[in-house]
C-alpha positions in Angstrom: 49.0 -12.6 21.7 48.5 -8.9 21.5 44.9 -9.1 23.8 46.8 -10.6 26.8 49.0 -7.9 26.2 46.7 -5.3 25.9 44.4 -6.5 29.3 47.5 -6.3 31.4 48.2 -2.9 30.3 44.9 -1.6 30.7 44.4 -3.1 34.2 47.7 -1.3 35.3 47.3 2.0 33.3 43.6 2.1 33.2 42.4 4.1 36.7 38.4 3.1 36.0 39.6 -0.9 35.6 42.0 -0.9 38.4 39.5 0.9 41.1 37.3 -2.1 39.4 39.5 -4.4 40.1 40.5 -3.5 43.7 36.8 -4.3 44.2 36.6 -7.6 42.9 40.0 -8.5 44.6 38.0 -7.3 48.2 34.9 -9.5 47.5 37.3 -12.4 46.1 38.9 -12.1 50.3 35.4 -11.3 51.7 33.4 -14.3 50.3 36.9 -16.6 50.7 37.5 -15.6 54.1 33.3 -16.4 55.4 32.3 -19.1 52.8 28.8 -19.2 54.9 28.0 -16.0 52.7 26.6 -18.2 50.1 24.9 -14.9 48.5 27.2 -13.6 47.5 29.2 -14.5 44.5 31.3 -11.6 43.1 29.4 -12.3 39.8 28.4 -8.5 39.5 32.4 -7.2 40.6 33.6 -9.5 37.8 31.5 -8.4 35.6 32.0 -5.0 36.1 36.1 -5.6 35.7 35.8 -7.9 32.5 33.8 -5.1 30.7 35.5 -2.3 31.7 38.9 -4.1 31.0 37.1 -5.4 27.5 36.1 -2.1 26.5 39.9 -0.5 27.5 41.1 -3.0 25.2 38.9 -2.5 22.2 40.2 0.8 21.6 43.6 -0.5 20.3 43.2 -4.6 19.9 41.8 -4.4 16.1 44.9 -1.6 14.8 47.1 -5.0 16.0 45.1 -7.8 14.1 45.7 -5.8 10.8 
């Protein structure tokens, strides 16, 4: 599957996606760690990571479909 490819690439090469995901990965430990924090959710951290990770992928996915 070229899009599995692709993500992992882009979250390695990608500065933007990996300073994303960095975030997410802190917020993942912070809301694991004290569960009582039932605010937060990491919704908006995943959100931000998917699209920029999404968007990194775009560029190149459809060239591989053909």
């Amino acid at each position: 599957d070229p899009q599995g490819v692709l993500r992992d690439e882009c979250i390695e090469k990608n500065a933007k996606c990996q300073e994303l995901k960095d975030i997410l990965d802190k917020c993942n430990e912070r809301v694991a760690v004290n569960p009582a924090i039932e605010e937060e959710t990491c919704e908006e951290e995943l959100i931000d990571f998917v699209h920029c990770v999404d968007h990194c992928v775009s560029k190149s996915l459809f060239s591989k479909l053909v």
